[in-house]
C-alpha positions as CSV (number, residue, x, y, z in Angstrom):
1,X,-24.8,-5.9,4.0
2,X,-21.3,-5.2,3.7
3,X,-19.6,-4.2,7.8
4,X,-17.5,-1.2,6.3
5,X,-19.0,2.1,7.2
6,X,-16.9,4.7,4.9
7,X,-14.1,4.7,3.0
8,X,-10.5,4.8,5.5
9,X,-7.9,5.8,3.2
10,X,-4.4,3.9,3.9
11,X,-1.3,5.5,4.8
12,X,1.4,4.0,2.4
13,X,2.6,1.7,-0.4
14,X,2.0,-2.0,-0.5
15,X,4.7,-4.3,-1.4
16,X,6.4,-4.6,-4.8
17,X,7.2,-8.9,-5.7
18,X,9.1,-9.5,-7.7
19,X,12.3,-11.1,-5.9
20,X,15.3,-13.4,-7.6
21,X,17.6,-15.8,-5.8
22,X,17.8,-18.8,-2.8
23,X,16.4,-17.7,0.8
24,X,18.5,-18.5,3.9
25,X,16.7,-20.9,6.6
26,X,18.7,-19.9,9.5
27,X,16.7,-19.4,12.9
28,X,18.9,-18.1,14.4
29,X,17.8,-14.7,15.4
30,X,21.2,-13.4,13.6
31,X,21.9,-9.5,13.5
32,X,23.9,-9.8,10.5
33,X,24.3,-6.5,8.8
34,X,24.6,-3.1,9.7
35,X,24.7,0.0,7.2
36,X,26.9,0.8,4.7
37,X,28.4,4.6,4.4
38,X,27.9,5.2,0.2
39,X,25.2,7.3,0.6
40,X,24.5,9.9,-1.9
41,X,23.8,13.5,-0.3
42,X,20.0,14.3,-0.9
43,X,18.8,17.7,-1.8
44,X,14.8,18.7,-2.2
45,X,14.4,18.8,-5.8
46,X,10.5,19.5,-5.9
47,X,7.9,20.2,-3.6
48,X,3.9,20.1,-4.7
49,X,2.3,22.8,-2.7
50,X,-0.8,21.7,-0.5
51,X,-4.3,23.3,-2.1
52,X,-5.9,25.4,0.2
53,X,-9.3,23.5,1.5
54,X,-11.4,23.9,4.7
55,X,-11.7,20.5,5.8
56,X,-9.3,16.9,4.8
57,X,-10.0,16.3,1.1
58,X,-9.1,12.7,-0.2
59,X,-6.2,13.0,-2.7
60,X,-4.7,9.2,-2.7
61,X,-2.4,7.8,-5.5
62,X,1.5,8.5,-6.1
63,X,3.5,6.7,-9.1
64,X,6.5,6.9,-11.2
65,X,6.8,6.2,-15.3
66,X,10.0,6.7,-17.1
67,X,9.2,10.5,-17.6
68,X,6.9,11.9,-14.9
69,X,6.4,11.6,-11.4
70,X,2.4,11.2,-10.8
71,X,0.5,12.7,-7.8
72,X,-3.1,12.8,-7.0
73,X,-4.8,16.0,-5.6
74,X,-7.3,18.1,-4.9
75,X,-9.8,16.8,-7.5
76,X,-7.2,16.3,-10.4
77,X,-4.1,13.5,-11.0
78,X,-0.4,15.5,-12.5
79,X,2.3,14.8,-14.2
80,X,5.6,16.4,-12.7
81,X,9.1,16.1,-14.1
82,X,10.8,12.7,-12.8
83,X,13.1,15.7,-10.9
84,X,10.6,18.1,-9.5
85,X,8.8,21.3,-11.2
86,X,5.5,22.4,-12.8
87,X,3.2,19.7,-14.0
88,X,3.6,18.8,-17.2
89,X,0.0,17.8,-17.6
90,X,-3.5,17.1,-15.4
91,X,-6.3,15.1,-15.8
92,X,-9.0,17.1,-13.9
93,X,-11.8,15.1,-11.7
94,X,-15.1,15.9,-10.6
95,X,-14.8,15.7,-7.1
96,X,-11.7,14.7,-5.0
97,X,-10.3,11.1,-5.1
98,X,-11.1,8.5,-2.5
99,X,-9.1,5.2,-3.6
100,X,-7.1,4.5,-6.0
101,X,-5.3,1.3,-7.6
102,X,-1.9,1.4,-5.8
103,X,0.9,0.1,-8.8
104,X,0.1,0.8,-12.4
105,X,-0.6,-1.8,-14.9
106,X,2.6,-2.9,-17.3
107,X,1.1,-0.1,-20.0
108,X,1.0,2.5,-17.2
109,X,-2.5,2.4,-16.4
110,X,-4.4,3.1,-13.3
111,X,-7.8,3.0,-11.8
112,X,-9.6,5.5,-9.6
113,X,-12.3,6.2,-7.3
114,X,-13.4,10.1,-6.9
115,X,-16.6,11.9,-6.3
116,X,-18.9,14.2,-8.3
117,X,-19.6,17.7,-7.1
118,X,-22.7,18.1,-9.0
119,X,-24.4,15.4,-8.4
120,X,-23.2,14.1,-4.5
121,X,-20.0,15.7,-3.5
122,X,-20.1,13.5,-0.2
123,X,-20.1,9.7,-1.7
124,X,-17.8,8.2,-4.0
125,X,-19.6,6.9,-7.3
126,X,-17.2,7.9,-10.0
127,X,-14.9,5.4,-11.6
128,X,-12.2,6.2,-14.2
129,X,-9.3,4.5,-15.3
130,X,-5.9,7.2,-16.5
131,X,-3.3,6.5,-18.5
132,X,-0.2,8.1,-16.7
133,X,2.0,7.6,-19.5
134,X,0.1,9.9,-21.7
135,X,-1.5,11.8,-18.7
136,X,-5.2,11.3,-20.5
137,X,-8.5,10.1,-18.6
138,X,-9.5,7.1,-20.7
139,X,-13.0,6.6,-19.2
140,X,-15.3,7.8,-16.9
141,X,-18.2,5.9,-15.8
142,X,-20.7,4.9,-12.8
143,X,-22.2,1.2,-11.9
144,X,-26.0,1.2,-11.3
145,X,-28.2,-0.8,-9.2
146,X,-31.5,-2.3,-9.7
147,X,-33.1,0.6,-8.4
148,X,-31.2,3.4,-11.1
149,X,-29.2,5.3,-8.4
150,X,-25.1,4.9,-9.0
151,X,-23.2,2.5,-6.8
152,X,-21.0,4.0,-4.0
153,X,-17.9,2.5,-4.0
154,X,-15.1,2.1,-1.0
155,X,-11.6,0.9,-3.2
156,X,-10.9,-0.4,-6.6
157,X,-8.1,-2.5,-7.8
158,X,-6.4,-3.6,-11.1
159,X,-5.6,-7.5,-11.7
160,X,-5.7,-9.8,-14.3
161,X,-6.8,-7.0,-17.0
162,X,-9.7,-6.3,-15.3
163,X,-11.0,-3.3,-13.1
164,X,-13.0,-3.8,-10.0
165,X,-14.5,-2.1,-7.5
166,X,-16.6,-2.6,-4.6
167,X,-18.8,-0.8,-1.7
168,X,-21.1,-0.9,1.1
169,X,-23.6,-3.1,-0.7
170,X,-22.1,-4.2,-4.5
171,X,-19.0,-4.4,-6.8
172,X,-18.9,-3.6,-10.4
173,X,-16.3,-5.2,-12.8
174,X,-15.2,-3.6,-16.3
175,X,-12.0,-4.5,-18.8
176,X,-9.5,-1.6,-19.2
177,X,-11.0,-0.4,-22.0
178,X,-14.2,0.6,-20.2
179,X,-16.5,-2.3,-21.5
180,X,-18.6,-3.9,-18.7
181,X,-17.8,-7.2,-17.0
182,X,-20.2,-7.1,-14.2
183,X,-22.7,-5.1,-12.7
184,X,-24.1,-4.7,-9.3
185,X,-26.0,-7.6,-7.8
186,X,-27.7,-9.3,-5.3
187,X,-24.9,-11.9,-4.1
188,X,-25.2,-14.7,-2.0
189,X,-22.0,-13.6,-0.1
190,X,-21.0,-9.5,0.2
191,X,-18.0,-8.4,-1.8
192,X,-15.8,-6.6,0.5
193,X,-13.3,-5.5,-1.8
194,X,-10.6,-7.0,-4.7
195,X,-7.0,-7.3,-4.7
196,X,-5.1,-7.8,-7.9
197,X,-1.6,-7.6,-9.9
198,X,-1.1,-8.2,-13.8
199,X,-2.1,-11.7,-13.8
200,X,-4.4,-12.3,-11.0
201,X,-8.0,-10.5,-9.1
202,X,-8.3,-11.7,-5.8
203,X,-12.0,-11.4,-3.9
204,X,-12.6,-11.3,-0.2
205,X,-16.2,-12.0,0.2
206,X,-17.9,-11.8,3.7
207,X,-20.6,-15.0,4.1
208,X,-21.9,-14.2,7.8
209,X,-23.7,-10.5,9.0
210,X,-22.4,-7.6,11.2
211,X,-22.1,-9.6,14.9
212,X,-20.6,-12.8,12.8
213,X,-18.8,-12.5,9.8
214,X,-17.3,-15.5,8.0
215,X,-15.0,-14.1,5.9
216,X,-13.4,-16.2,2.5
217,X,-10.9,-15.2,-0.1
218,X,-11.4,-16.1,-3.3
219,X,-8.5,-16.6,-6.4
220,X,-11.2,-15.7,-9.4
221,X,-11.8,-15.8,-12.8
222,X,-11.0,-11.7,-13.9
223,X,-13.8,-11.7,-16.3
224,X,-16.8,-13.7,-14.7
225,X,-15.8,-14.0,-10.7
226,X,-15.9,-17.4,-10.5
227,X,-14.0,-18.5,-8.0
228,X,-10.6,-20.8,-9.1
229,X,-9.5,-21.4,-5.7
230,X,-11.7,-20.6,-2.0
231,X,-9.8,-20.3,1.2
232,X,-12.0,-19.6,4.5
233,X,-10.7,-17.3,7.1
234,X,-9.8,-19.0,10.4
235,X,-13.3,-18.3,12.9
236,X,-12.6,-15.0,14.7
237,X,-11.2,-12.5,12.0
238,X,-13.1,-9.4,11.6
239,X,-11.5,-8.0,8.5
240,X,-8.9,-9.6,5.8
241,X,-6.1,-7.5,3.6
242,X,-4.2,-8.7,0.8
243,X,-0.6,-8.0,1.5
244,X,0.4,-9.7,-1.8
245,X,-1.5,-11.1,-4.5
246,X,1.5,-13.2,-6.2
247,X,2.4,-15.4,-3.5
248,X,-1.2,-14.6,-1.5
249,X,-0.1,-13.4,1.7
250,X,-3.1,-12.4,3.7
251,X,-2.9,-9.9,6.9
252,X,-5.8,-10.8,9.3
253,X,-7.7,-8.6,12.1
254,X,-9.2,-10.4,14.9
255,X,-10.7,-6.7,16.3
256,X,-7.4,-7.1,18.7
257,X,-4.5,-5.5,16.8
258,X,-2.5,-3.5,18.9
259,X,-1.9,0.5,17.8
260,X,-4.2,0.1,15.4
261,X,-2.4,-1.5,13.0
262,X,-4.7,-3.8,11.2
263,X,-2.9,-6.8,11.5
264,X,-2.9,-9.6,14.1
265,X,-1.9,-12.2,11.7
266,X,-0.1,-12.5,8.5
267,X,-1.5,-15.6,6.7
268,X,0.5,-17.1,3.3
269,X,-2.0,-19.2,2.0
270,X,-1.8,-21.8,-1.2
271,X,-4.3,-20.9,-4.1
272,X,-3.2,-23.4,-6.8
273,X,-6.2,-25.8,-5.5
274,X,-10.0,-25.3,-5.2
275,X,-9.9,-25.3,-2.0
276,X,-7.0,-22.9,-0.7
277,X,-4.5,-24.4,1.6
278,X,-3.0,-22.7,4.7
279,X,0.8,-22.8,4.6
280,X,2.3,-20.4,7.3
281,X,0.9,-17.8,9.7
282,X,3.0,-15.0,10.9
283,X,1.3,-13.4,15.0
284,X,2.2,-9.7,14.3
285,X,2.2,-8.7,18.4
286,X,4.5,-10.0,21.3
287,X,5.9,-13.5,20.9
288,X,9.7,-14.1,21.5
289,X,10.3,-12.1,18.3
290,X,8.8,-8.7,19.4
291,X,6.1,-6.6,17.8
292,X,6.2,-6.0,13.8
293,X,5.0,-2.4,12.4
294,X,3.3,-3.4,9.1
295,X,-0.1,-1.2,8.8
296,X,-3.5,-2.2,6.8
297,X,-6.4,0.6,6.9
298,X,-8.9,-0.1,8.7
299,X,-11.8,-2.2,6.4
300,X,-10.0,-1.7,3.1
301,X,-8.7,-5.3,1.4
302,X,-5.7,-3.3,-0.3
303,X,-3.2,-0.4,1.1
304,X,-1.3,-2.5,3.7
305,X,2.2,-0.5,4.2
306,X,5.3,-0.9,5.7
307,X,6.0,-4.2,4.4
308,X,8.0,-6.3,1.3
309,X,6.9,-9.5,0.2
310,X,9.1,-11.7,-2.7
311,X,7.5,-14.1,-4.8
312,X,11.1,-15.7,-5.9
313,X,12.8,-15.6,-2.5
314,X,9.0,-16.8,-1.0
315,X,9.7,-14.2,1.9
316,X,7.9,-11.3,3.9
317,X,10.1,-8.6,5.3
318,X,9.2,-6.5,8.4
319,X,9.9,-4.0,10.6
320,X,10.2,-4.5,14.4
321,X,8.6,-1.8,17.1
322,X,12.2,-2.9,19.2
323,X,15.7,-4.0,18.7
324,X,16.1,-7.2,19.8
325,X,18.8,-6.5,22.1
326,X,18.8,-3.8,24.9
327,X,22.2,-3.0,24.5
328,X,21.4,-2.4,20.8
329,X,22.1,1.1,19.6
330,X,19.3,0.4,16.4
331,X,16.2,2.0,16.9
332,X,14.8,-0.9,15.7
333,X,15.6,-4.6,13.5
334,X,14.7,-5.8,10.2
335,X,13.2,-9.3,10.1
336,X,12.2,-11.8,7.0
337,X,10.1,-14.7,7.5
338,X,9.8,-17.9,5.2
339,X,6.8,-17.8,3.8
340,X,6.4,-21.6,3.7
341,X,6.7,-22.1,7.4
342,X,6.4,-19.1,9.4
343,X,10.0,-19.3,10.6
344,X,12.0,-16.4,10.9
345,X,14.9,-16.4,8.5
346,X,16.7,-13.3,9.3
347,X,17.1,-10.7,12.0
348,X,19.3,-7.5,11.5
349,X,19.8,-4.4,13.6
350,X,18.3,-1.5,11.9
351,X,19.9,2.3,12.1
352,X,20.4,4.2,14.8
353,X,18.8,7.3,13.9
354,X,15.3,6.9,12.5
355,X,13.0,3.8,12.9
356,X,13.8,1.2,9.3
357,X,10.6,0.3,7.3
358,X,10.6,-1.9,4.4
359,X,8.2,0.1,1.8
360,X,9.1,-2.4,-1.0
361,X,11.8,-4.0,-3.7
362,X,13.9,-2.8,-6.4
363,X,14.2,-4.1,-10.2
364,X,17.3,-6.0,-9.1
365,X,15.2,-8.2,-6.6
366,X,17.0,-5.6,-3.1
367,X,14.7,-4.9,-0.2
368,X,14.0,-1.0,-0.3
369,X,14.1,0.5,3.4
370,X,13.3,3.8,4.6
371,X,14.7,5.4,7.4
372,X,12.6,7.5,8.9
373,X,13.4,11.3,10.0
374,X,14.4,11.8,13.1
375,X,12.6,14.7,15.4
376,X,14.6,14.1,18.6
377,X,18.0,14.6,16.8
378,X,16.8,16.6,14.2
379,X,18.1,14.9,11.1
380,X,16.4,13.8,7.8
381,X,15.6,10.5,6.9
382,X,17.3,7.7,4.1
383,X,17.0,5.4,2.3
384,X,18.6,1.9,2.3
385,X,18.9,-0.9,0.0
386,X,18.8,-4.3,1.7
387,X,20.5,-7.7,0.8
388,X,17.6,-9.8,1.0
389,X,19.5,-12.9,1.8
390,X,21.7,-11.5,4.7
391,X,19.3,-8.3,5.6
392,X,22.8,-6.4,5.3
393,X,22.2,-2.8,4.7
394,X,23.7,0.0,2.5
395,X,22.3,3.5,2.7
396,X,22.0,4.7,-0.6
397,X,20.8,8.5,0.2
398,X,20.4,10.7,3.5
399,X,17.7,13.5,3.5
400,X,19.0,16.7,4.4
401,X,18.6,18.1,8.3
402,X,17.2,21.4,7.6
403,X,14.2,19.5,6.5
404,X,13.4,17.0,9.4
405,X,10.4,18.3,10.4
406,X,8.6,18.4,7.8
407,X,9.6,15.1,6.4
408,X,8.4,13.5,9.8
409,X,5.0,15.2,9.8
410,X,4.2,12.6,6.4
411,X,4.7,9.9,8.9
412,X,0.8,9.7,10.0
413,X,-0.9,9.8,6.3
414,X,2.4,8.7,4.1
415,X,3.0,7.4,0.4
416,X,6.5,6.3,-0.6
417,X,8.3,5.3,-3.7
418,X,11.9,5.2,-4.5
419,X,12.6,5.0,-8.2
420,X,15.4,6.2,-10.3
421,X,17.3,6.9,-7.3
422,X,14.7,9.6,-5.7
423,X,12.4,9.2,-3.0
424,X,9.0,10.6,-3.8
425,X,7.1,11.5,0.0
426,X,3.2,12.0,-0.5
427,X,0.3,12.7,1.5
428,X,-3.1,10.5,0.8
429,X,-5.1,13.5,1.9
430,X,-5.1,17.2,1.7
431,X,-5.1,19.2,4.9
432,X,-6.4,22.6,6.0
433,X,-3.1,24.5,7.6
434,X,-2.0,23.0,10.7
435,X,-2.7,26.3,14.0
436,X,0.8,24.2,15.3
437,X,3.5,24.4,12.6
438,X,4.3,28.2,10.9
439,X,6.0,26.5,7.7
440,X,3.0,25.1,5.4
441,X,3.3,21.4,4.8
442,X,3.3,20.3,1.0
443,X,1.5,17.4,-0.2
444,X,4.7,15.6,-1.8
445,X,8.6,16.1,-1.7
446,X,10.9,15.0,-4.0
447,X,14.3,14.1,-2.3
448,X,17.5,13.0,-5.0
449,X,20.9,14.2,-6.1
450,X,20.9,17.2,-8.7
């Protein structure tokens, strides 16, 4: 049986990767960079109100096409206008959403997860892949076992044309179009969940039991799960995430993580082979680097956060708990690694008002960094695009003040995307109204220029 116990939603977005351009192999430990002052003035364009519920209510999923901005909620997925206002349409769910596929497919497709009020409001059986281009549900099934009952389900992904899902005790494959691939099954090792991108589904399977798991990932086949290419997780890890599919950069958990981040090690592994061959590792806590701030949920293979990986440049980017320097003024540094050999190309001071965090890359191949709000000083957050190369920073948009606090209360459950010059904020859960805080937090903000 499978070790995860429920499904842990996670807090963010996973990296974008796709990257152009020569990395730098200086060790140095340089603090090139420093922000740039071209920052557009942000306004809140939008806000979607939080429903009113009684108890936390999964609602996770936030995208962008070229016309709508796409938000999952209390038992439905909208549409908005790319700028803020009413939803332009909604694709209504049986029961509320507990994981969804985190970037859409080329043809604006994504797969979810949700529950069914009238049959079990309390699992998650319901799978359905929408079309956020033309805001339309496209299927709706279940997966059942051998015994007729439909099979609960923890996450899904998207990779290689191919939806997959998997849960406590089975996974369940299908194309996009809803036709079957593969149905629960007796395996000889547990799925415990799929990672994928256009081209490529990644499996991590578990081989051992609940005291000792022996934990693989697999490169597969998208339509039969036959494993291309097999690497087995160093002795000791209690749960593997998928940081990136395309190079496969994994984030291991030996139970010892510190601040419950996930992570102890990030692992870039080699999957052109049968037989997958370690290339780097990355220790996420102490070290004469410092501590990095990447986040993974819990048990969940995908939804690691806080992080940028580039295929082209073969790098991983990262946020530091620390600057480097006490005299530093930054409240903390921006660091890339060479994902070959582990080594640490580039180390920059970050800002010095809100904590830096990488949350993914632009079209043109530029780190995307957000700074966040800051409480103490009561100013918004920003947003800062990032020479990959020299980890210089130029902040492209500052949040307005009058908004701080409710910009940093997204910090604990938090979704971000910057596209078309806005930054979308979004919660992965509904709330019931905080007793604490008189003004009532929405489940998304829109920040951007009129």
């Amino acid at each position: 049986m499978s070790r995860r116990m429920a499904v842990i939603a996670g807090s963010v977005l996973a990296a974008a990767l796709v990257l152009s351009g020569c990395g730098s192999d200086d060790d140095s430990g340089s603090e090139e960079g420093g922000s740039g002052s071209a920052a557009a003035e942000a306004k809140v364009l939008a806000k979607v109100a939080q429903p009113k519920v009684g108890e936390m209510a999964g609602a996770m999923g936030m995208w962008t096409t070229d016309k709508n901005f796409v938000k999952a909620g209390l038992k439905k997925i909208s549409g908005y206008p790319l700028a803020g206002g009413k939803a332009e349409w909604e694709v209504p769910l049986t029961g509320e959403v507990c994981w969804s596929s985190q970037t859409p497919t080329k043809d604006g497709k994504v797969a979810v997860v949700f529950q069914n009020d009238k049959k079990d409001p309390s699992v998650c059986t319901e799978i359905g892949v929408v079309d956020i281009n033309k805001g339309k549900l496209l299927w709706h099934k279940q997966a059942t076992n051998e015994y007729g009952s439909a099979e609960m389900f923890d996450e899904i992904t998207v990779g290689g044309g191919t939806v997959a899902a998997a849960g406590t005790s089975a996974s369940a494959g299908w194309k996009l179009d809803g036709t079957p691939l593969w149905k629960p099954s007796d395996e000889t090792c547990d799925t415990v969940g799929y990672a994928g991108d256009d081209t490529k589904l990644v499996a991590v399977r578990d081989c051992g039991d609940t005291d000792n798991p022996k934990l693989q990932v697999e490169t597969v086949d998208p339509k039969t799960r036959a494993a291309k290419s097999t690497y087995k997780m160093p002795q000791g890890t209690e749960y593997v995430h998928v940081a990136a599919v395309d190079p496969l950069v994994l984030a291991a958990d030996d139970g010892k993580s510190q601040g419950g981040s996930g992570i102890s090690t990030f692992i870039t592994v080699d999957d052109s082979a049968t037989q997958g061959k370690e290339l780097s590792t990355i220790p996420v806590g102490g070290g004469k680097h410092g501590k990095y701030e990447a986040e993974c949920p819990s048990t969940e293979v995908t939804g690691c956060a806080q992080l940028a990986v580039s295929k082209d440049k073969n790098a991983l980017y990262l946020g530091t708990s620390d600057p480097a320097s006490s005299s530093s003024e930054a409240r903390n540094d921006l660091v890339s690694f060479d994902l070959k050999t582990g080594k640490q190309l580039r180390r920059a001071p970050g800002s010095d008002s809100g904590r830096l965090v990488p949350i993914g890359l632009d079209d043109s191949g530029k780190v995307i960094a957000y700074e966040e709000a800051n409480i103490a000083r009561e100013t918004g957050g920003a947003i800062h695009e990032v020479d990959p190369a020299t980890l210089k920073q130029t902040k492209v948009l500052q949040n307005p003040s009058a908004g701080y606090e409710m910009e940093a209360r997204f910090e604990s459950d938090r979704r971000a995307l910057y596209a078309g010059s806005r930054l979308y904020l979004g919660a992965d859960h509904v709330t019931e109204p905080s007793t604490v805080y008189k003004t009532p937090q929405p489940l998304a903000v829109v920040y951007g220029e009129k």
